[in-house]
N, C-alpha and C positions, 0 to 999 in steps of 0.2 A: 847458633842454636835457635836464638828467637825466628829466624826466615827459613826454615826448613820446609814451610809448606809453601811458602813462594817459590822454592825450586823444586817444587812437584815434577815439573816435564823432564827435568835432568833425571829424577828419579826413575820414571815410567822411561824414559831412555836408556836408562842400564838397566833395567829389567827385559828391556826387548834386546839390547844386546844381547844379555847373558841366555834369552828364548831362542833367536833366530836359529843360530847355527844347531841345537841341538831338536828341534821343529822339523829344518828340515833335514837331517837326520833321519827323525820319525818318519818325512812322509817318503824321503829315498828307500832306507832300507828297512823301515822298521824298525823293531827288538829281535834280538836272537834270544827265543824262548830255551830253556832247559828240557832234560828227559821229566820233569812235572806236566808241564802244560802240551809238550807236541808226543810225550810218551818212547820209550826207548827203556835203556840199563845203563846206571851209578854202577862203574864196579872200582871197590878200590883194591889194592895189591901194595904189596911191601915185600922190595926184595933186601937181601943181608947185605949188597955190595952197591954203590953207587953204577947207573944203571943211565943212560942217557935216553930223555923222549926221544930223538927222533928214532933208535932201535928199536923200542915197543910200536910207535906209529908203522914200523916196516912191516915188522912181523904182522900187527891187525890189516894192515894193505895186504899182504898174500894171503890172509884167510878171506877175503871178501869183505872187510872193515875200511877200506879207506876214509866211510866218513868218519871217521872214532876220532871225538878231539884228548886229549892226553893234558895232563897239568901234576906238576910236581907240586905234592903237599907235603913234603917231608918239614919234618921237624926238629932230628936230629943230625949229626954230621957220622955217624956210622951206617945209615939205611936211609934207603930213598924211596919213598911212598907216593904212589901216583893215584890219582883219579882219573879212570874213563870212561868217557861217556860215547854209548853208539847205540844204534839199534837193538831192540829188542834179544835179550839172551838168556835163557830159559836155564834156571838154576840145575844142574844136574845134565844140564841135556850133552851130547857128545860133540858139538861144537864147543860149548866151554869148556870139554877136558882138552880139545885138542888145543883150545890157547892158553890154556894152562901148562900142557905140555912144552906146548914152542915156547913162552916168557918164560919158564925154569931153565932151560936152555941161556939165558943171559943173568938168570941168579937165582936163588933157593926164594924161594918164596916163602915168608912167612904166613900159614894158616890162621893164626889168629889177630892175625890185623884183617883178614880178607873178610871185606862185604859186597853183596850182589843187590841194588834193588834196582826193581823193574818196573815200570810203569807203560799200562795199556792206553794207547792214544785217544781211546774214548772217556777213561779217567782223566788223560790230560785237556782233554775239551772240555769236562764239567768242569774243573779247577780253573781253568782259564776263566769260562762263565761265572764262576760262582763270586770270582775275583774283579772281573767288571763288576756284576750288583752289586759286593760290597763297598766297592766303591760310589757308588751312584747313590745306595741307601744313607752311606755316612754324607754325602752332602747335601741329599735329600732333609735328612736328620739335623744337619748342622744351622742350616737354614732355618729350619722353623724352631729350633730351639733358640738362635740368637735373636728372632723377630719377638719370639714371645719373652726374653730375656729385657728386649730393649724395648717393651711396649709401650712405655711412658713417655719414649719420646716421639717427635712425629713423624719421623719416617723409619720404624723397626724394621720392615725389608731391605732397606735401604742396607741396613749394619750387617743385617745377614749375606744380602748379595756382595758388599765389598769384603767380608771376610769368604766369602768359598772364591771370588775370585780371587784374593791373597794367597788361598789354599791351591786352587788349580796352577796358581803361578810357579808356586814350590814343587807341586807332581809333575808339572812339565819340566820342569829346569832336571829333573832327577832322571825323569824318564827320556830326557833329549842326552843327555850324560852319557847314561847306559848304555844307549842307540849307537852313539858313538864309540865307545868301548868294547861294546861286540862286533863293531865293525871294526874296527884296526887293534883290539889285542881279544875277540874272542871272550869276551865275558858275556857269560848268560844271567838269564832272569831266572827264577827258580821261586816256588812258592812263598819261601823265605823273603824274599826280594818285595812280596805283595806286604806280607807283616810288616816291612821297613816302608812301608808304602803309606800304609794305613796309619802308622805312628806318625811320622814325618806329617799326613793330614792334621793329626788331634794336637802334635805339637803347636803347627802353625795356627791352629783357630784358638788355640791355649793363649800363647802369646799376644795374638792380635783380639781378644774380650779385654787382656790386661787396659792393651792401648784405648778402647772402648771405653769402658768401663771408668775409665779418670775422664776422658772426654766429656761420657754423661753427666758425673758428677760437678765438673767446673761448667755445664753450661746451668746447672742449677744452682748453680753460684754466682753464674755470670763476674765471671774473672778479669773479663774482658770483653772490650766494644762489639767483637764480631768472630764470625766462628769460625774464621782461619785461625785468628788469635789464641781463640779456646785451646784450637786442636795445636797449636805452636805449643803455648804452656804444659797442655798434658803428654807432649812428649817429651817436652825435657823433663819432668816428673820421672816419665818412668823408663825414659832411654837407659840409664846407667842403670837400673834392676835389672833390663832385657837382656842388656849387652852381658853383663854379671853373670846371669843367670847360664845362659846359652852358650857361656865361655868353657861354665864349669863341665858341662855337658862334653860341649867338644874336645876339650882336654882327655876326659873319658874315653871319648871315640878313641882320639888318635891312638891313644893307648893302645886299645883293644886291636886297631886295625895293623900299628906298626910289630905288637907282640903278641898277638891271639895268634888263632889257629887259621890256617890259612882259606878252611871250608866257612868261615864265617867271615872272611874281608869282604865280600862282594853286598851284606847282607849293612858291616860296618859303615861302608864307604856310602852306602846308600843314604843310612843316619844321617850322617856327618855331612854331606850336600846339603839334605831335606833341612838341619837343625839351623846350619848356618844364611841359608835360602829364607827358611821361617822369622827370623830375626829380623830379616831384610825385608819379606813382605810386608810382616805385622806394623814396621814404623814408617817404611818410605814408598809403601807401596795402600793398603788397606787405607790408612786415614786421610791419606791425599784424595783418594777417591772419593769419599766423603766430601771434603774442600772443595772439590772439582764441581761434585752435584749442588752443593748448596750455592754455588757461584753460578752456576747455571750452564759452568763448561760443556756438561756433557751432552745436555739438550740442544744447545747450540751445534757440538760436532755432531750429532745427529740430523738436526734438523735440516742441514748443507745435504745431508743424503736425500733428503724427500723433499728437493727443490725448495725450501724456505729461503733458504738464502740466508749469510750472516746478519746476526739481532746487533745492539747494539753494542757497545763494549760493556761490561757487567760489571756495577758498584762491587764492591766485596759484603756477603751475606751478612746483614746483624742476625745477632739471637734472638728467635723467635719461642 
C-alpha cells in the first residue's frame, strides 16, 4: 500500500491496456448510434405466442425493411415482446398497416403494449450536437471549478487537468466498450446512453476531489518528507471508503442490469463500466499524475519531443 505511487507506470499501463483495443474500435468503426441521434422509428409490438426474430426480420425484409434490427425484450415466458428499430414509419400511414397486417399473420398482437416513436434525422443531429457540448461544458466547468476549489495550493490547474484526464479516461474506456459491442452484438447508443455518460463524468471527478482533497490537507500537514509520500498516505486513507463506496453502487447495477428491464440494460451496463473505470482512475490513475508532475516526469517526457534531450535523473519532489 505504502509504494503504490512508485508503481505509477504499471498503473498508466493497465489503463492503456483497458484504452487500446476499445480506441481503436472508435477510430475502425465508430459507435452505432440509435433512432435518437441518426433519426428513424422505436416500434415495439407484443405478440400472445412465442414468435421467433428472425420471422419478424423476414417479413420487414419483404416490405422493403431489411435494415430493421429486431431485439426481444419480453419479459414474461407466455408473450414475447420485441423492439424494432428501422427507418422512418409514419404513425397511421398504409405502410404500418400493411406490417401490421403481415406480423399478425405469425400472432395477435397485443394493442396495448404497442408503441411507435419516430424521430426526424435533423432532430437527431441537434441531440447528437447538443450531447457533444454537454460534454465539453461539464469539462470545461469541472476544470475551473477544481482549479478555483484547489487555489491554495500552487499548482490548482494542475488538479483540475489530472482530474478531467482521469474523467476522459473513464468516457473513453465506456465509449471504446460500446464501439465494440455494436460492432459484434448490435448495441446502440441512444440519448439515454449520453445521461449514463454524463454521470459516469461527475462520478468520476466525485471520487477523484475525495483523493484530492486528503492530499491537500496532509500536505498542510506535511505528513511526510516528500510528496510521493504525501499522495502514498492519502491514499491508503481513503482507498477502503472508495472501494466501499463504489462496491455498494455496483452491487446496485448488477442488480438492475441482471433483473431490470431489458430497455434499460444498455443505459445500466454503461453505469457500471463508468462507476468501476471511476474507482480506478480517481486512485491509480489522477494522483499518480500529480506524482509524475511534481517529479518533473512529465516535463522530461515532453521535452524528448522538442529536442531537449533526457535532464538528469529527478530527486523525488519535497513539499513545497
Amino acid at each position: 500500500m505504502d509504494r503504490l505511487a512508485s508503481k505509477r507506470y504499471l498503473w498508466f499501463a493497465l489503463s492503456l491496456i483497458a484504452i487500446i483495443p476499445g480506441l481503436v474500435s472508435l477510430i475502425l468503426f465508430g459507435l452505432r448510434f440509435g433512432i435518437d441521434f441518426t433519426g428513424g422509428t422505436a416500434w415495439e409490438i407484443q405478440f400472445d405466442r412465442q414468435v421467433s426474430t428472425e420471422s419478424i426480420k423476414s417479413v420487414l425484409a419483404s416490405n422493403d425493411h431489411g435494415e430493421a434490427l429486431v431485439q426481444n425484450i419480453s419479459e414474461g415466458a407466455n408473450e414475447d415482446t420485441f423492439l424494432i428499430r428501422m427507418r422512418a414509419l409514419a404513425q397511421g400511414s398504409s405502410e404500418k398497416q400493411v406490417l401490421t397486417r403481415e406480423l399478425s399473420q405469425l400472432g395477435e398482437l397485443n394493442p396495448a403494449r404497442e408503441s411507435l416513436t419516430t424521430v426526424g434525422a435533423s432532430v437527431g443531429d441537434e441531440i447528437r450536437n447538443r450531447a457533444v457540448l454537454a460534454v465539453a461544458v461539464a469539462s470545461i466547468g469541472i476544470l475551473l471549478y477544481i482549479a478555483w476549489a484547489f487555489r491554495n495550493t500552487q499548482n490548482p490547474f494542475l488538479y483540475g487537468i489530472a482530474a478531467i484526464i482521469a474523467m476522459l479516461h473513464d468516457a473513453v474506456i465506456v465509449l471504446g466498450i460500446f464501439s465494440i459491442l455494436g460492432e459484434i452484438a448490435n448495441v446502440e447508443i441512444d440519448a439515454l446512453f449520453v445521461t449514463a455518460l454524463l454521470t459516469v463524468i461527475g462520478f468520476s471527478v466525485h471520487d477523484t476531489i475525495v483523493v484530492f482533497d486528503r492530499i491537500r490537507e496532509n500536505l498542510g500537514r506535511q505528513v511526510a518528507a516528500n510528496f510521493e509520500e504525501v499522495v502514498n498516505y492519502s491514499i491508503a486513507q481513503t482507498l477502503v471508503r472508495s472501494v466501499n463506496t463504489s462496491l455498494t453502487v455496483v452491487f446496485t447495477l448488477l442488480a438492475l442490469y441482471l433483473f431490470g428491464g431489458a430497455t434499460t440494460r444498455e443505459f445500466v451496463l454503461a453505469l457500471l463500466i463508468g462507476v468501476v473505470s471511476g474507482t480506478y482512475s480517481s486512485i491509480f490513475n489522477a494522483s499518480q499524475i500529480l506524482v509524475a508532475w511534481e517529479n518533473g516526469e512529465i516535463q522530461r517526457f515532453f521535452g524528448r519531443f522538442r529536442g531537449r534531450g533526457p535532464d538528469a535523473e529527478p530527486s523525488v519532489a519535497p513539499i513545497r
